[in-house]
C-alpha positions in Angstrom: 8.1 0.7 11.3 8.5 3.3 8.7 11.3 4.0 6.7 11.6 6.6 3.9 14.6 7.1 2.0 16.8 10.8 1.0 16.8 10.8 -2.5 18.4 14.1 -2.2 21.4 12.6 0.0 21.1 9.5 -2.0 24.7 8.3 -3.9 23.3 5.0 -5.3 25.7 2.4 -4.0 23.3 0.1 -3.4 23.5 -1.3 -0.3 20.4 -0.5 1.1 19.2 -3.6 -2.1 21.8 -6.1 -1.4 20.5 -5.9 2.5 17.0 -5.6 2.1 16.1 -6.5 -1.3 12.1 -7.2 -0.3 12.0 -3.2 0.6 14.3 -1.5 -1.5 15.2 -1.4 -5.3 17.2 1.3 -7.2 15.2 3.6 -9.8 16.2 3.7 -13.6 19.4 6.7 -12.1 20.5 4.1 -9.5 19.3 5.7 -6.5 17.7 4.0 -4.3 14.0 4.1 -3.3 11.3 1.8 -1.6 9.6 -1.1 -3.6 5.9 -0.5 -4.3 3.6 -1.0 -1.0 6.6 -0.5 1.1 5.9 3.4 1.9 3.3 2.1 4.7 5.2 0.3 7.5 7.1 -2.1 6.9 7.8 -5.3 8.7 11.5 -6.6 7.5 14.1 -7.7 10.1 16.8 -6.2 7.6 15.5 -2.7 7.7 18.1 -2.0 10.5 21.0 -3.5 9.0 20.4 -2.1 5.5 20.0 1.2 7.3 23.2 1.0 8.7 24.8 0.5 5.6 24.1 3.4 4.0 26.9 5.1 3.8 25.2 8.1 3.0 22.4 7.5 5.8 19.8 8.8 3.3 17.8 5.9 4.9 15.6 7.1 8.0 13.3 4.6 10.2 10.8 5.9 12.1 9.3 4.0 15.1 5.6 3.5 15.0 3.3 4.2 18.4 
């Protein structure tokens, strides 16, 4: 799976890091964005969850095949 994130929808809270902290990390603003080697797919059970707890939904997975 995919998963990119809306930095231009984006309001930093920081949930998308306490959920999936082997994905996601927040850059030196606080916003979040993908940890290095995570913009090919990914294979993270908490990519759902953390995706749902964007309260923003600036995090979008896309299903692969």
């Amino acid at each position: 799976m995919r998963v990119t994130v809306d930095t231009d929808v984006c309001i930093g809270a920081g949930q998308c890091v306490l959920t999936a902290p082997k994905v996601f990390t927040q850059d030196d603003d606080g916003f979040g964005e993908l940890l290095a080697g995570c913009a090919e797919p990914v294979d993270d059970p908490l990519l759902r969850e953390a995706a749902r707890a964007c309260p923003v939904r600036a995090i979008t997975l896309h299903e692969e095949g």
